[in-house]
N, C-alpha and C positions, 0 to 999 in steps of 0.2 A: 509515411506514418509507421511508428512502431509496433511489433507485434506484445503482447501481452499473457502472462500465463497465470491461471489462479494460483493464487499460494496458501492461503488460508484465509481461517473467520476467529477471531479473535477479543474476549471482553476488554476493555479500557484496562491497561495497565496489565496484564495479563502477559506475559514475557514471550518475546519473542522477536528471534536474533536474523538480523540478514547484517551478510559482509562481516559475522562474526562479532556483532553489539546487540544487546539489548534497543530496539527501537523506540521504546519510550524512553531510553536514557540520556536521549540524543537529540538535538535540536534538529527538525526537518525543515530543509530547505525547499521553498520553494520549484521546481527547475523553470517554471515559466512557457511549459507546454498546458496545449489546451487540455480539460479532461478529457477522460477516456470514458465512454461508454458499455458498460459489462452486465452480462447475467445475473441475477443472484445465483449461486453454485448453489442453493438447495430450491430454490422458487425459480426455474432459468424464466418465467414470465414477465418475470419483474427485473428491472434495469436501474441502474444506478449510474452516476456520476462520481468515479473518484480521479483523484488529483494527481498526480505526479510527485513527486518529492525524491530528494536526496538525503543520504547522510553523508557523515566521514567518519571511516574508521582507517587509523594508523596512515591519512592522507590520502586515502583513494574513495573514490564517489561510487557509492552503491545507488543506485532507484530502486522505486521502488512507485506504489501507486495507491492511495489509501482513501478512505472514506467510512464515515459513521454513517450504515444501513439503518440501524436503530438504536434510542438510548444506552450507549456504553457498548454498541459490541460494531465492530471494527473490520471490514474488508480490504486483504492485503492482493495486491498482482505484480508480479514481475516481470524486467522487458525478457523476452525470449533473447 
């Protein structure tokens, strides 16, 4: 199993780059692992399920691991 590291919390469309792209400017692939299980970074009582996904920037596969905690604002984790 992968280790995971918070990255940020973010509103829908709100910028913000891994592997050097804007992630909303970019089609997220699924990677087809199960989700991950996380804290909320500001509630840690409360858990969430976000997904796994990938981009491509310049040919190479960033992850990445995301989920909408609530209407329009967006939790991001990175693998370690």
């Amino acid at each position: 199993m992968q280790a995971w590291d918070y990255l940020t919390i973010k509103f829908d469309g709100e910028p913000l780059e891994i592997g050097g792209a804007n992630v909303w400017d970019l089609k997220w692939q699924p990677t087809g692992e199960e989700p991950i299980v996380v804290p909320h970074p500001q509630y840690p009582n409360q858990r969430h399920k976000l997904r796994p996904y990938y981009i491509e920037v310049a040919g190479e596969k960033h992850s990445f691991a995301a989920g909408e905690l609530s209407n329009c604002v967006w939790c991001f984790y990175v693998p370690v």
